[in-house]
PyMOL commands that place a pseudoatom at each C-alpha (Angstrom):
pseudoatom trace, name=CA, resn=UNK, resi=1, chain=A, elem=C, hetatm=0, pos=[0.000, 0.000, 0.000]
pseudoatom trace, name=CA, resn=UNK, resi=2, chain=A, elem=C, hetatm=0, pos=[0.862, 3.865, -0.032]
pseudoatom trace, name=CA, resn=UNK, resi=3, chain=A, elem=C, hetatm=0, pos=[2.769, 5.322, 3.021]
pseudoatom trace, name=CA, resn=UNK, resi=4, chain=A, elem=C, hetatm=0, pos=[-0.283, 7.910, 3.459]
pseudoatom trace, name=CA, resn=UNK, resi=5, chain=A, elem=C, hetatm=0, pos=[-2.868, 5.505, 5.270]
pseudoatom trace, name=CA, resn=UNK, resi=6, chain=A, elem=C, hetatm=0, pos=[-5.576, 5.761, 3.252]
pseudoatom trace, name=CA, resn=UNK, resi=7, chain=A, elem=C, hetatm=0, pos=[-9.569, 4.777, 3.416]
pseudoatom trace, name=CA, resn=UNK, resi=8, chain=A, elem=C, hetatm=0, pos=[-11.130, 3.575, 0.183]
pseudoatom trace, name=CA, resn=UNK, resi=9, chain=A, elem=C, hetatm=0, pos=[-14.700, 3.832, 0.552]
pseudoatom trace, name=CA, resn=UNK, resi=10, chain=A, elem=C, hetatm=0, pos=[-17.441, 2.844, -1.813]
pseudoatom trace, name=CA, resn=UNK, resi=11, chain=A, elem=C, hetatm=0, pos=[-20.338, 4.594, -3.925]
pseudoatom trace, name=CA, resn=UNK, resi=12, chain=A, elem=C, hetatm=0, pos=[-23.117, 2.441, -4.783]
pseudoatom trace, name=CA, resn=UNK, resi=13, chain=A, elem=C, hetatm=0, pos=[-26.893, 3.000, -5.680]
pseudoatom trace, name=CA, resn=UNK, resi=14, chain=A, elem=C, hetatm=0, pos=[-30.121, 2.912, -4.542]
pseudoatom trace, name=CA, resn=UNK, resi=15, chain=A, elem=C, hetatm=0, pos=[-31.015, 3.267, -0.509]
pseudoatom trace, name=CA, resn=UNK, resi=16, chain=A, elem=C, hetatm=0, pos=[-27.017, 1.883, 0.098]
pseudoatom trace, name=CA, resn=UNK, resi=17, chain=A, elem=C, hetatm=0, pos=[-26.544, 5.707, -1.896]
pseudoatom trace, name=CA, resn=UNK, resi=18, chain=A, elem=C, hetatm=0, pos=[-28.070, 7.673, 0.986]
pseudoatom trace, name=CA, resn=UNK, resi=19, chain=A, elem=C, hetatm=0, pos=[-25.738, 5.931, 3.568]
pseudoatom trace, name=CA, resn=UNK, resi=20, chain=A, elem=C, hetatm=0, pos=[-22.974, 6.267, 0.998]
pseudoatom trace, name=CA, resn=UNK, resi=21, chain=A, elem=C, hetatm=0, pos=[-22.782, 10.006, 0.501]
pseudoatom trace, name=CA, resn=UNK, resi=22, chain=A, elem=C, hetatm=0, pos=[-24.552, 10.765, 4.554]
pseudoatom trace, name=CA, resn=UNK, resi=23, chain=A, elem=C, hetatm=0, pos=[-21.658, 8.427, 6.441]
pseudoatom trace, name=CA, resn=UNK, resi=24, chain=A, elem=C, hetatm=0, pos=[-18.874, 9.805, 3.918]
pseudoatom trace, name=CA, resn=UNK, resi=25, chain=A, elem=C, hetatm=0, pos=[-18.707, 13.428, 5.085]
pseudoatom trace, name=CA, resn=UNK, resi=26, chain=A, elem=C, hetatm=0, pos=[-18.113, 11.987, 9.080]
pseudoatom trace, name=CA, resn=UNK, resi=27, chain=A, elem=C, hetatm=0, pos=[-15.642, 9.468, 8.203]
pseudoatom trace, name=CA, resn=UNK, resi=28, chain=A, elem=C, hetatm=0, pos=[-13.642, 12.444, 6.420]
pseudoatom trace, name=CA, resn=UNK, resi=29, chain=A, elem=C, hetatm=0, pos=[-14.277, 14.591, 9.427]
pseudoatom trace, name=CA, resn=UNK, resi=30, chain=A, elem=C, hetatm=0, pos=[-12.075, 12.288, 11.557]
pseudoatom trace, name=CA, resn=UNK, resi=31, chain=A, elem=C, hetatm=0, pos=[-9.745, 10.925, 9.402]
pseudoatom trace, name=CA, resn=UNK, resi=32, chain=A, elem=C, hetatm=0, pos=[-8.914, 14.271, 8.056]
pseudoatom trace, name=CA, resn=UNK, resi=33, chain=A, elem=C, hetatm=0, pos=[-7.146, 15.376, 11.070]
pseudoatom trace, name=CA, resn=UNK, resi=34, chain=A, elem=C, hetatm=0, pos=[-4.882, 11.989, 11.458]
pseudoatom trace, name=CA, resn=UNK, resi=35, chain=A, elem=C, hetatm=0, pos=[-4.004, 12.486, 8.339]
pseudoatom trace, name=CA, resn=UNK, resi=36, chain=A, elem=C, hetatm=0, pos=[-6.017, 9.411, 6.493]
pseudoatom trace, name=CA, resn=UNK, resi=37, chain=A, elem=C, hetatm=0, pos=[-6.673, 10.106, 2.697]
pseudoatom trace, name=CA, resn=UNK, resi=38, chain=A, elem=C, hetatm=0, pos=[-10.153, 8.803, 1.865]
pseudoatom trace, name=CA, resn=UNK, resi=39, chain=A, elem=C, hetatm=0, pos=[-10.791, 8.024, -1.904]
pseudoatom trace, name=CA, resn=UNK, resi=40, chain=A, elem=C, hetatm=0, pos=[-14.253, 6.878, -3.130]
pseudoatom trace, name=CA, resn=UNK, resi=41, chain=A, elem=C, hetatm=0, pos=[-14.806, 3.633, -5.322]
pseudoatom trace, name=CA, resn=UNK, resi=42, chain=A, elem=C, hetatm=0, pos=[-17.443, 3.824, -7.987]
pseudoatom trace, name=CA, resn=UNK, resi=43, chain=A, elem=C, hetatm=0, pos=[-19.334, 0.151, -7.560]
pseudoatom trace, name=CA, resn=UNK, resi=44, chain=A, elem=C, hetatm=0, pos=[-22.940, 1.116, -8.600]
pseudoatom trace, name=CA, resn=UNK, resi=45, chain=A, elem=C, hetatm=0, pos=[-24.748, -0.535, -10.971]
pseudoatom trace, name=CA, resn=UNK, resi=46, chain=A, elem=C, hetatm=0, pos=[-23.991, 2.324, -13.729]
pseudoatom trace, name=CA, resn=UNK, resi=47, chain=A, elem=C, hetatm=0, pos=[-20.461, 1.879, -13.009]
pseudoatom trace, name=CA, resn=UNK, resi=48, chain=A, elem=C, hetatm=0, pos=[-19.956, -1.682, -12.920]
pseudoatom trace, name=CA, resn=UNK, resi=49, chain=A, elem=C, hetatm=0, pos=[-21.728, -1.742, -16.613]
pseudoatom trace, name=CA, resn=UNK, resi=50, chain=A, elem=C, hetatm=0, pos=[-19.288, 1.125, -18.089]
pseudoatom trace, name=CA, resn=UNK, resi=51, chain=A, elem=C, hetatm=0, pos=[-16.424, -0.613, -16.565]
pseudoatom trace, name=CA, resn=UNK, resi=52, chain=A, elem=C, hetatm=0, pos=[-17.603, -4.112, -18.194]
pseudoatom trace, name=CA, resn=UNK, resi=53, chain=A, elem=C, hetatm=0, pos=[-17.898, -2.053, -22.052]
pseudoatom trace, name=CA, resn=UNK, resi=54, chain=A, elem=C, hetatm=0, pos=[-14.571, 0.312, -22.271]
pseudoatom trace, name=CA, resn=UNK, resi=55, chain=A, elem=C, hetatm=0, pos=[-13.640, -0.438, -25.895]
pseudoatom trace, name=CA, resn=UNK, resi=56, chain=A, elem=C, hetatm=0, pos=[-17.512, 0.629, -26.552]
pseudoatom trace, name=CA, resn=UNK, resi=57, chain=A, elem=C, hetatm=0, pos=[-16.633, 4.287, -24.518]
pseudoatom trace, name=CA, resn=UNK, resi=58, chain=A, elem=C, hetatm=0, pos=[-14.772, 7.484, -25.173]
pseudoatom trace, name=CA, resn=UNK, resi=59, chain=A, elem=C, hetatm=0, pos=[-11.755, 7.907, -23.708]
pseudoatom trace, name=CA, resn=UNK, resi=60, chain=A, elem=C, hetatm=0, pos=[-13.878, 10.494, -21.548]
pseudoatom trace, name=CA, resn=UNK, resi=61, chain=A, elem=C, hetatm=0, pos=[-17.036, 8.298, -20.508]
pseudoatom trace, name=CA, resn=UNK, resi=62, chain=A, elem=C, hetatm=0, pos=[-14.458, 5.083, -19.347]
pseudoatom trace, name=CA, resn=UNK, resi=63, chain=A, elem=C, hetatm=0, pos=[-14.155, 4.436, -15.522]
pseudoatom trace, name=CA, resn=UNK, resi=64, chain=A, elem=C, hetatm=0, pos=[-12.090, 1.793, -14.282]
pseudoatom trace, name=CA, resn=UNK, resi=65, chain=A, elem=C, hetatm=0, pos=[-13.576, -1.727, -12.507]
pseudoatom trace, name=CA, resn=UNK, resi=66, chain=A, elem=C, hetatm=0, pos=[-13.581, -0.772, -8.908]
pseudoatom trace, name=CA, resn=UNK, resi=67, chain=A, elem=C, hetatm=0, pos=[-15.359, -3.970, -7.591]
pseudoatom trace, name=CA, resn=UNK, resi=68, chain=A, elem=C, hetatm=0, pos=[-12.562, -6.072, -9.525]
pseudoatom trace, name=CA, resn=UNK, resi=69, chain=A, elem=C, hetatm=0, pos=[-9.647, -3.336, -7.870]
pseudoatom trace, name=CA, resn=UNK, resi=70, chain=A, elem=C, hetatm=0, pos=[-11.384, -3.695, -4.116]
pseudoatom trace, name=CA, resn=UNK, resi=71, chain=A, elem=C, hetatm=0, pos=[-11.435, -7.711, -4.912]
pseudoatom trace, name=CA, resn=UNK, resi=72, chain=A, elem=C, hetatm=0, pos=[-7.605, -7.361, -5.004]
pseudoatom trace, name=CA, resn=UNK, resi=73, chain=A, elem=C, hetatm=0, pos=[-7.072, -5.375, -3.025]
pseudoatom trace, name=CA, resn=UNK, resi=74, chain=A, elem=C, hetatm=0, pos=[-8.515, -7.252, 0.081]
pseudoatom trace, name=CA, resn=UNK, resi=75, chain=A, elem=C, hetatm=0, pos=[-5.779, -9.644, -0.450]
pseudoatom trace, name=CA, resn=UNK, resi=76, chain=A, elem=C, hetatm=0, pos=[-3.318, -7.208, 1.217]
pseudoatom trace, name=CA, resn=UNK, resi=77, chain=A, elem=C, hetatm=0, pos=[-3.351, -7.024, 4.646]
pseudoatom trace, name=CA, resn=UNK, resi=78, chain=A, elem=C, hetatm=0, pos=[-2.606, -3.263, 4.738]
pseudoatom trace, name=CA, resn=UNK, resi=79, chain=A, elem=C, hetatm=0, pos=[-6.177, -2.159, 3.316]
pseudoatom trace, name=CA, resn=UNK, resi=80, chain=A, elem=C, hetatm=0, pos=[-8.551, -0.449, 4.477]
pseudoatom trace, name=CA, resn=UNK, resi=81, chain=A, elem=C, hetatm=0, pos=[-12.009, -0.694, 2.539]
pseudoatom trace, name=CA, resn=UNK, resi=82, chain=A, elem=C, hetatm=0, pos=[-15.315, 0.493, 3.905]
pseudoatom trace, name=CA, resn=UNK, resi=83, chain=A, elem=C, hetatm=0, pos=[-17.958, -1.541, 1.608]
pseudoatom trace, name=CA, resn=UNK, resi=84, chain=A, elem=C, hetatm=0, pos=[-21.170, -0.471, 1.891]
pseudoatom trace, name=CA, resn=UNK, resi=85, chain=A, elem=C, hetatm=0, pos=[-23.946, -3.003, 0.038]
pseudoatom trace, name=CA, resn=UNK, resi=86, chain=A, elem=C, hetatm=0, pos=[-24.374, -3.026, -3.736]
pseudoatom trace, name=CA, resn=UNK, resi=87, chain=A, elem=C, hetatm=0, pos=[-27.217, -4.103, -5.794]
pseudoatom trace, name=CA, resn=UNK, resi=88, chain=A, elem=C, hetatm=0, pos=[-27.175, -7.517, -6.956]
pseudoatom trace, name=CA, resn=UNK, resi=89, chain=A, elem=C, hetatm=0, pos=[-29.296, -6.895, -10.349]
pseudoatom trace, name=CA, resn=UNK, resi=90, chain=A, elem=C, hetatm=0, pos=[-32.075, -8.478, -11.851]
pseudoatom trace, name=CA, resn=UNK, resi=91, chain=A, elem=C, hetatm=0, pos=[-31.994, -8.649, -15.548]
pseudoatom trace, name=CA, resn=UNK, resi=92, chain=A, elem=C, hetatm=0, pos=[-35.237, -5.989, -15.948]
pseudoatom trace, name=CA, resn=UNK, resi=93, chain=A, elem=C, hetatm=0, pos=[-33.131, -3.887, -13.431]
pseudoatom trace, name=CA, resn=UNK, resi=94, chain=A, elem=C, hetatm=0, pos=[-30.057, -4.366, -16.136]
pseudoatom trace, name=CA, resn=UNK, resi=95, chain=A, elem=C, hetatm=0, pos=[-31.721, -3.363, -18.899]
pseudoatom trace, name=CA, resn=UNK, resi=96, chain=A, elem=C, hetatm=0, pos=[-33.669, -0.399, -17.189]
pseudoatom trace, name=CA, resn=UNK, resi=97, chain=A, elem=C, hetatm=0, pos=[-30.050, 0.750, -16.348]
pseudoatom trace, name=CA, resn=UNK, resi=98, chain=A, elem=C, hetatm=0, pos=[-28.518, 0.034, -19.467]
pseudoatom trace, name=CA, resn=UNK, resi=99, chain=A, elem=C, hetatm=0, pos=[-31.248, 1.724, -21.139]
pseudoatom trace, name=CA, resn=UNK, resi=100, chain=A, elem=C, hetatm=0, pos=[-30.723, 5.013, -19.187]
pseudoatom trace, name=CA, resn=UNK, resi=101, chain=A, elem=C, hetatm=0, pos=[-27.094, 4.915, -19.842]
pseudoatom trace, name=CA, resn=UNK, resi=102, chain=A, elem=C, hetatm=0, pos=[-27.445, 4.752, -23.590]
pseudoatom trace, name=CA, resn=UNK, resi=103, chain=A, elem=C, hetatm=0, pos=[-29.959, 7.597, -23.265]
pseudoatom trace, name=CA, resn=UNK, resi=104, chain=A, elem=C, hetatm=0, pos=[-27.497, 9.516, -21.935]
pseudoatom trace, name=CA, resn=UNK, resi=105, chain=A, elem=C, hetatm=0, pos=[-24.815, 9.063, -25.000]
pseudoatom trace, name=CA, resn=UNK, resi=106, chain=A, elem=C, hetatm=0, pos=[-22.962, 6.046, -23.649]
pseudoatom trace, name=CA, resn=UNK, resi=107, chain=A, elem=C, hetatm=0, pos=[-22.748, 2.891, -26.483]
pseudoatom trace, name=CA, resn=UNK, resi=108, chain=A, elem=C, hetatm=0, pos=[-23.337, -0.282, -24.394]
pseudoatom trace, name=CA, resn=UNK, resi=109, chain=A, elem=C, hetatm=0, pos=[-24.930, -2.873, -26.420]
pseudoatom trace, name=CA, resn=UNK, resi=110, chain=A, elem=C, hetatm=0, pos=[-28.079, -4.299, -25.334]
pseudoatom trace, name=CA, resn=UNK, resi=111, chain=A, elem=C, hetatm=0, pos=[-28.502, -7.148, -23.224]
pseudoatom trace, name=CA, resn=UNK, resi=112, chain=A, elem=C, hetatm=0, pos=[-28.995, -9.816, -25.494]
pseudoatom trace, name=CA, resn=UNK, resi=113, chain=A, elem=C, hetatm=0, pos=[-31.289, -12.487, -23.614]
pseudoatom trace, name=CA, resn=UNK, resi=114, chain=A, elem=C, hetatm=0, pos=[-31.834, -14.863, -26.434]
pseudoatom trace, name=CA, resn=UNK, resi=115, chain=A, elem=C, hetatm=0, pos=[-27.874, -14.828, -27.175]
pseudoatom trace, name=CA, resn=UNK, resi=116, chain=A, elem=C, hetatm=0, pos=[-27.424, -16.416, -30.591]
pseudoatom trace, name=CA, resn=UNK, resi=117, chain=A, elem=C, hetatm=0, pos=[-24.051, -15.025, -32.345]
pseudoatom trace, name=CA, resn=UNK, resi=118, chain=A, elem=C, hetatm=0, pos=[-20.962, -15.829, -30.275]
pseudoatom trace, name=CA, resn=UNK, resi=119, chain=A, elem=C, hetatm=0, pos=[-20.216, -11.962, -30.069]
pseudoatom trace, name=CA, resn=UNK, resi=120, chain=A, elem=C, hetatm=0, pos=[-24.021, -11.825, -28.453]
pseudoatom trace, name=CA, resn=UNK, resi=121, chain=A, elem=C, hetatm=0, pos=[-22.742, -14.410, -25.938]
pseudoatom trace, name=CA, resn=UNK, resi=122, chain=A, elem=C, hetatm=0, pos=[-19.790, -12.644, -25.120]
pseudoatom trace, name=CA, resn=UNK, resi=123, chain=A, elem=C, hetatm=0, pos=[-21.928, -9.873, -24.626]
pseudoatom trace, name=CA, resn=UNK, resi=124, chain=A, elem=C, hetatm=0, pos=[-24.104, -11.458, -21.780]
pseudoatom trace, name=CA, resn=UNK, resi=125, chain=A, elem=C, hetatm=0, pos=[-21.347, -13.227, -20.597]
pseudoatom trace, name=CA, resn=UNK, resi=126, chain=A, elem=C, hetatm=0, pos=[-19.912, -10.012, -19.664]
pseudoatom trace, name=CA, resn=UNK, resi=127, chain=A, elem=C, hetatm=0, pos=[-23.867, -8.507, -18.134]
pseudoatom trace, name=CA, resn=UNK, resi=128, chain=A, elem=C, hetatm=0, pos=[-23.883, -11.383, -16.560]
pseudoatom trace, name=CA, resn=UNK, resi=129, chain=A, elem=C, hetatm=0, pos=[-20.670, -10.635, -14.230]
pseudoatom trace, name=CA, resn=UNK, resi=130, chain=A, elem=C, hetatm=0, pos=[-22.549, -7.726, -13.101]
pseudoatom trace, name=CA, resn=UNK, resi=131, chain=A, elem=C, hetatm=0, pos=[-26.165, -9.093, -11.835]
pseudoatom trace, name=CA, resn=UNK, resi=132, chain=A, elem=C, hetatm=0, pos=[-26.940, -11.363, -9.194]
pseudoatom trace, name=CA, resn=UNK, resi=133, chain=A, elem=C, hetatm=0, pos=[-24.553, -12.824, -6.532]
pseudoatom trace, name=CA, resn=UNK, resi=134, chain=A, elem=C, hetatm=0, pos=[-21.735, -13.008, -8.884]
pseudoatom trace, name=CA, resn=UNK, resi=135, chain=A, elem=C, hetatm=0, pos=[-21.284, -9.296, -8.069]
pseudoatom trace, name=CA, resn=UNK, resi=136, chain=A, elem=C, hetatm=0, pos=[-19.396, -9.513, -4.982]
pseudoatom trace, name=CA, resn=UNK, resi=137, chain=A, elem=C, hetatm=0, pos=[-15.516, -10.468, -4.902]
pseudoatom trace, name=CA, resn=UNK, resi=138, chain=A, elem=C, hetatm=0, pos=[-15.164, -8.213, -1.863]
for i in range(1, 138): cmd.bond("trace and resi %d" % i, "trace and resi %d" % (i + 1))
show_as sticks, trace
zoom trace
């Protein structure tokens, strides 16, 4: 790890959002003045689908996997992670978001649920990572 200690802490979605963004300003309250860096994760639902599509992204729209970083990084024994609960997605809940996100100018395929080309597998094999139980390496 850094020589800084440092906090990473999570943003998610939905009612774990509210706890997210009202426990956030407290934990930098205290840690502020021992010197503790805390830096916020990205592991909403939004995010996990634009990290899963970056080739499909501008350089600008890309984030980087955060729940596949945190997964690693709980294999060192110097981290310190404060995970707050993320959605595990149903599919309608997938495409709702996937929807929105390609409303607002981001090209993420659709979620193909009758998957017959192999790159329409690929495709859900990748959607697939991000709903259900299979979202949580950390």
């Amino acid at each position: 790890m850094r020589n800084q200690p440092t906090i990473i802490y999570t943003k998610t979605d939905e009612a774990p959002y509210l706890a997210t963004f009202s426990l956030l300003p407290v934990i930098q309250a205290y840690t502020r003045s021992a010197g503790i860096t805390v830096e916020l994760r990205d592991i909403s639902l939004a995010g996990r689908l634009l990290a899963a599509f970056p080739e499909r992204l501008t350089e600008a729209q890309r984030i980087p996997d955060a729940l596949a970083e945190l997964g690693r990084m709980t294999q060192d024994p110097d981290a310190n992670i404060i995970k707050l609960p993320n959605i595990s997605a149903s599919v309608p809940q997938l495409k709702a978001a996937i929807a929105e996100l390609q409303r607002k100018g981001f090209a993420l395929p659709g979620y193909p649920e009758e998957a017959g080309s192999d790159e329409e597998r690929a495709i859900k094999k990748r959607y697939d990572k991000i709903k259900g139980s299979a979202v949580n390496p950390v």
